[in-house]
N, C-alpha and C positions, 0 to 999 in steps of 0.2 A: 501518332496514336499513343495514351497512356497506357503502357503497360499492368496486366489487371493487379496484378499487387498492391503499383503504387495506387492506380485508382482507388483499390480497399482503404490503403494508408490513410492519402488525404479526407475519404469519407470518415474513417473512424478519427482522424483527429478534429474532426467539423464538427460530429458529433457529441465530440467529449467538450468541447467549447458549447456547443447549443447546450447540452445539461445545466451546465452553470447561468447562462444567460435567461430562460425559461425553466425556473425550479419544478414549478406546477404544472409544465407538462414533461416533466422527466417521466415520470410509468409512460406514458405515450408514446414519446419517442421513443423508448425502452422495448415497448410492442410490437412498435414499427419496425427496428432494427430485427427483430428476434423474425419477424414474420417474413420482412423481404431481403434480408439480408445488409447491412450496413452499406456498399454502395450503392444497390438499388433505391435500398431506405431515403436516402439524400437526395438522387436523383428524382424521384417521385416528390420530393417536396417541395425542390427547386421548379421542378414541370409546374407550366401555366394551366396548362390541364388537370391538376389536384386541387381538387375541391376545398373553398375556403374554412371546411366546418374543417375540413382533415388537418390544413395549415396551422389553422387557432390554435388546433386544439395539439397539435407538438409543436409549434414555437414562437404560438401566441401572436403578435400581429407584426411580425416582420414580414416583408413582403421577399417575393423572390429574388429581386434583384439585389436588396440588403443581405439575403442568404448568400447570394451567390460571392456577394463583395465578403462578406464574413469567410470561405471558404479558404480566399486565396490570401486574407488577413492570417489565418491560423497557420498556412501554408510559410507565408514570410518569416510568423515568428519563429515557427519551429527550426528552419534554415537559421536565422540571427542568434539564436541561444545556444547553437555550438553543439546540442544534444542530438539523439537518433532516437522515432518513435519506432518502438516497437510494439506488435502485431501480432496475435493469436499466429497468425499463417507464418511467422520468421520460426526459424530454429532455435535461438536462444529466447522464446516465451519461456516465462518460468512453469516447471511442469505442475507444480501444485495451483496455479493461479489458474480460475474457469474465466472462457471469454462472454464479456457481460453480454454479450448477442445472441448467446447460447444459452441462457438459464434463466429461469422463473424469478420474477421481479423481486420476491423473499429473499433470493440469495444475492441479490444486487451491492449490496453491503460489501461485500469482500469476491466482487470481481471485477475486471474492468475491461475496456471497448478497445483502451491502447494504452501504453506508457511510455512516459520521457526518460530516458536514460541517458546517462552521462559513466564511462566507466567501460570496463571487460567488453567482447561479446561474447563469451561462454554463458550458455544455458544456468539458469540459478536451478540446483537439480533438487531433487526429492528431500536427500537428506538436508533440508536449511531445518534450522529451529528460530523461532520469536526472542528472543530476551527483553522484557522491558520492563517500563517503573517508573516511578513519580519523577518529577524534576528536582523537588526540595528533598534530596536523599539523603539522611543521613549518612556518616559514616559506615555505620556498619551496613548499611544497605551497597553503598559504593564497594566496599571491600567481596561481597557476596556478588555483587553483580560481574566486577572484574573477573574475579576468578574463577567461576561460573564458565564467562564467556572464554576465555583463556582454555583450559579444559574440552569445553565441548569443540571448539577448533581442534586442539591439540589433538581431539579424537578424530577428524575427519567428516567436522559437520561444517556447515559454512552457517553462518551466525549474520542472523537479519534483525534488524531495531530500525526506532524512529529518529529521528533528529530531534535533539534537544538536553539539556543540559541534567546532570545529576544521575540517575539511574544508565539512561540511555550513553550517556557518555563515558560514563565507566565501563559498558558492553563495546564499543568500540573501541576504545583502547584498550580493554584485555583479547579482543580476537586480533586486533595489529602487532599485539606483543607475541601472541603466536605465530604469526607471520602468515596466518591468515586470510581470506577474501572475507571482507565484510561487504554484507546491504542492507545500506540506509535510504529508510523512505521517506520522502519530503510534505510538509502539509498543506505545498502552494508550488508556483511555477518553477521548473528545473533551474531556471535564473534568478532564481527567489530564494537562494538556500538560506535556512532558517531555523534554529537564532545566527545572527550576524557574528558572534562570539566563539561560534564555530565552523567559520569557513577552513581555516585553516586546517584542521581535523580532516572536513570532510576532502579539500584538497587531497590529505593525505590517504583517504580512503581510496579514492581513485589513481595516484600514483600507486600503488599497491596491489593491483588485479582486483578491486570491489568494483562497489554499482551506488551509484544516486540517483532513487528511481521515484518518478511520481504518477501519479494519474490526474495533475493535473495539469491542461496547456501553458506555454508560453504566457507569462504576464499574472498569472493568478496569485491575489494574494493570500499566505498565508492566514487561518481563521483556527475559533477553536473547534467550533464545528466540525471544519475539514481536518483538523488534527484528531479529532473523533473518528470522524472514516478513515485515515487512515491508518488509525490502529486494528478496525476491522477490515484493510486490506491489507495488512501484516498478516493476520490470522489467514486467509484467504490464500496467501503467497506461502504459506509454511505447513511443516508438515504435524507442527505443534508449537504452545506457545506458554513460556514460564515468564510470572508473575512474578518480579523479586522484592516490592516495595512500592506499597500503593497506599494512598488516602482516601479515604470516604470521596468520592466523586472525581476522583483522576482518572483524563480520560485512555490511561492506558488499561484501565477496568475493560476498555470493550473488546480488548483484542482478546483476554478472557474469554466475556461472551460468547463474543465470535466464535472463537473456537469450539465452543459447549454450542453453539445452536450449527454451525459446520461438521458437529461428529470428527472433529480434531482431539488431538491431546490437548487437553488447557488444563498447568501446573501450576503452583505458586510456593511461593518459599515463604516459611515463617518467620516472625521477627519476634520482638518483645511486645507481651501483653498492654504493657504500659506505653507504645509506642504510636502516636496516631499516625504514625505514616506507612505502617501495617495493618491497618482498621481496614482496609480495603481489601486486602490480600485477604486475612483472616475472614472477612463474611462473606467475600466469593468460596472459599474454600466450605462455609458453612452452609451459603444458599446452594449451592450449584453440587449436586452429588457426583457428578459426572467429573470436577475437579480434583487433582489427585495432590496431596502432598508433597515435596521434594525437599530435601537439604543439601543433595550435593550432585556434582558430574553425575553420579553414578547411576543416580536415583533418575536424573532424567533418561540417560542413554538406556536404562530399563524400560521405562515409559515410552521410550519410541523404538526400540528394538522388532519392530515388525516395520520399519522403514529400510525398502533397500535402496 
């Protein structure tokens, strides 16, 4: 007999694969899981006795036996990619992060059903902060963002960002300089890290005590879309989230968001007026009231100073 845990496991990583496979019925599924619970949810859908209007309409016209083969598909890849899925129900879930089975489909943006991790297993605890920012960073953005992240480690915060090159990459090598745990969230399968430019980095993040964590299975490819969510599952995972260098429509603008529509801290650093790769930072801080200014360590560790 499955042990109930893992049984939960493999339902929520079945379930994180059917989301992608069936976009149009993700709220459904979403329903489903919230209502019976994640492995009942699966079971009932595999059951020949669930009614075909219910089928359709969370996973569209797969029949049961394709569900069931898809089940133990997720099952292999998760084993061959070398990662461990983690689960609301394990000890090291990250504390700020809500399990998507548990919350109203609005806040589905920044929670998730399971995640692939590769790296530590200590819990990612309360105090994490966001750092992130465009890719095309200028200098002075790299220098702000290093040192930034350098500082907020140096203070006792564990410093979480995305994968990818210019802003974000400068936030990992200033928390590695401090010596550190860094977590980098990935925008496709844990065997997918991406950009290809920075394996090696992220190598280094996990010989280090960090995490390279995704939500999404074995095999998914990176999109920009999903580098969009998962800047609003940064926000989700953290216990606030500094903007340090953005452009009109980078998608690290939604972990901003995010944060302003989660009732997070969402900061942002200024740059030069004349600079378009702070037109972004600059209008979230003008639209969004709720976003607060920052220039340095200090200003953020005030801004989250009610984080224990």
């Amino acid at each position: 007999m499955i042990p109930e845990l893992e049984r939960i496991r493999a339902a929520r990583a079945a379930l994180a694969h059917l989301a992608l496979l069936v976009p149009d019925g993700g709220e459904a599924l979403h329903e489903l899981a919230v209502y019976y619970g994640p492995a009942d949810a699966l079971d009932l859908l595999v059951s020949p006795k669930t009614s075909q209007e219910l089928r359709t309409e969370c996973i569209g016209v797969m029949t049961s036996a394709q569900l069931q083969a898809h089940i133990r598909t997720v099952g292999d890849a998760t084993k061959a990619s070398g990662a461990r899925l983690l689960i609301p129900e394990d000890h090291d879930w990250p504390q700020r992060l809500d399990d998507l089975s548990r919350v109203d489909y609005a806040l589905a943006a920044s929670a998730a059903i399971g995640l692939w991790v590769r790296g530590t297993e200590r819990p990612i605890p309360a105090r994490t902060v966001a750092i992130c920012g465009s890719r095309t960073a200028t200098p002075y953005g790299i220098t702000v963002a290093a040192d930034l992240s350098h500082d907020m480690a140096a203070a006792g915060w564990t410093v979480a960002t995305t994968s990818g090159y210019g802003i974000n990459r400068a936030v990992i090598r200033g928390a590695l300089a401090a010596g550190s745990r860094v977590v980098v969230l990935l925008s496709g399968g844990i065997d997918r890290p991406h950009p290809e430019g920075l394996l090696g980095l992220l190598t280094e993040v996990t010989r280090n005590g960090g995490n390279l964590i995704t939500a999404y299975p074995p095999g998914t490819t990176p999109t920009r879309p999903r580098a969009t969510a998962t800047q609003r599952l940064l926000a989700g995972m953290t216990s606030g989230t500094v903007l340090v260098e953005a452009a009109l429509g980078c998608p690290s603008r939604a972990a901003i968001e995010e944060a302003v529509h989660r009732g997070r801290r969402a900061m942002a650093m200024p740059g030069p007026v004349t600079s378009a790769e702070s037109a972004g930072a600059h209008q979230l801080l003008r639209d969004h009231p709720a976003a607060r200014l920052v220039a340095s360590n200090n200003d953020v560790l005030a801004e989250l100073s009610h984080v224990q």
